[in-house]
C-alpha positions in Angstrom: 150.2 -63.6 83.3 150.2 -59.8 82.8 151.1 -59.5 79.3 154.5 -57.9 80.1 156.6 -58.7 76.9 160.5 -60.4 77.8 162.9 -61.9 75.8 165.0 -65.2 77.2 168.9 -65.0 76.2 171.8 -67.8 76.8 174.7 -64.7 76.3 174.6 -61.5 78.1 176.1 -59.7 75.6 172.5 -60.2 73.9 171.0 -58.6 76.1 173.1 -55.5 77.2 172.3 -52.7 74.2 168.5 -53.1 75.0 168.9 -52.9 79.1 167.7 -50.4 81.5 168.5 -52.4 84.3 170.5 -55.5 85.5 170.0 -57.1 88.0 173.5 -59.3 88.6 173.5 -62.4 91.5 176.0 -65.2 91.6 175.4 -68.4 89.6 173.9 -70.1 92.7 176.1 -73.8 93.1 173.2 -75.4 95.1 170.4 -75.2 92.3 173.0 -77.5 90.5 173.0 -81.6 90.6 176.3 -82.3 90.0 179.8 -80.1 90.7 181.0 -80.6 87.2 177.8 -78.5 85.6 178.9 -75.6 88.3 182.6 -75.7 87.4 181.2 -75.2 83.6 178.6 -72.3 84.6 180.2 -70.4 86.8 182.5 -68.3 85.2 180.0 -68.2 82.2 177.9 -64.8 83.3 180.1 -62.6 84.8 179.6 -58.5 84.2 182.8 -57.0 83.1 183.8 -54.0 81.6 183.6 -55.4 78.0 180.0 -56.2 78.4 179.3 -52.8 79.9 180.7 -50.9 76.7 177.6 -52.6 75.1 175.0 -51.4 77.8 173.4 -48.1 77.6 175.3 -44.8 79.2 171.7 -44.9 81.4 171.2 -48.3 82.6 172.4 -49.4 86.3 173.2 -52.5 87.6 171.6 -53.6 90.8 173.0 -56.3 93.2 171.9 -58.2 96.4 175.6 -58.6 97.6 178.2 -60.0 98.9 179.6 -60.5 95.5 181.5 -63.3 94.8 182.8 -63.4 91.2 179.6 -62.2 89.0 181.1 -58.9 88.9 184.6 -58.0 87.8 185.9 -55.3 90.2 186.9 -53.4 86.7 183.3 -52.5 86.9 183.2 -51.0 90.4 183.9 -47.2 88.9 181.7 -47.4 86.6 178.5 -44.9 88.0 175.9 -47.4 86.1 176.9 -49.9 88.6 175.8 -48.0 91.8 
């Protein structure tokens, strides 16, 4: 609608060299329609500190809390994730 230019990725890793910010939330278990497609997801995008080693030194990550999993506690001293 406004011409802003964005690229859709299944794997994170993708993603992470050409970040300036992510923005984490949980994988949300009631936009699914059956439990076994959650059980599969769920642990599929979480933000550890492997996939921060490919993120820029000046990226943050931003999210709405309370965290549930998304976010390895690994990650919680790193000062992009403030």
């Amino acid at each position: 609608r406004n011409n802003i230019p964005y690229e859709e990725v299944v794997r994170l890793e993708d993603a992470m060299p050409s970040l300036d910010i992510l923005y984490m939330t949980r994988v949300q278990k009631e936009r699914f329609f059956n439990e076994e497609d959650y059980v599969r997801m769920k642990d599929f995008y979480i933000l550890d500190k492997a996939k921060m080693k490919l993120a820029p030194e000046d990226m943050y990550v931003l999210h709405p809390l309370p965290r549930v999993n998304e976010i390895s506690t690994e990650v919680d001293n790193d000062p992009r994730a403030a």
